[in-house]
C-alpha positions, 0 to 999 in steps of 0.5 A, a space after each residue: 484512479 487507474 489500474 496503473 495508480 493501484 499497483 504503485 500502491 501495492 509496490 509502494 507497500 512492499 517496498 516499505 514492507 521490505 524496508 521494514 524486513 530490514 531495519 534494525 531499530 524497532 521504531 523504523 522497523 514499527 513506522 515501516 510497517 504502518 506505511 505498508 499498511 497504509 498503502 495497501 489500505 489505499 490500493 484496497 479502497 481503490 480496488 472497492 471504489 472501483 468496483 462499485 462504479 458503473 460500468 461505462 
C-alpha cells in the first residue's frame, strides 16, 4: 500500500468522523464512529507496515 492509499484511509475517516458529528440517531451516530475508527486503525497499520519494511 502507497503513501497515496494511507491517506484515502485517513480521509475516509474523517469523513465518517464528520458524519457521525452530524447524525441525530444514536446508532448511526455509534456506527459512524466505529467506521472512523476502523479506518484510521487501517492507515495506522499501513504506516507500521511500512516502517518495518526494508529499505530498497
Amino acid at each position: 500500500m502507497s503513501e497515496a492509499q494511507a491517506k484515502i484511509l485517513r480521509e475516509k475517516a474523517e469523513m465518517f468522523e464528520q458524519r457521525a458529528e452530524s447524525a441525530t440517531d444514536p446508532i448511526s451516530k455509534q456506527h459512524y464512529k466505529e467506521m472512523a475508527a476502523h479506518y484510521r486503525s487501517l492507515a495506522v497499520e499501513h504506516l507500521d507496515v511500512r516502517r518495518d519494511e526494508p529499505a530498497h
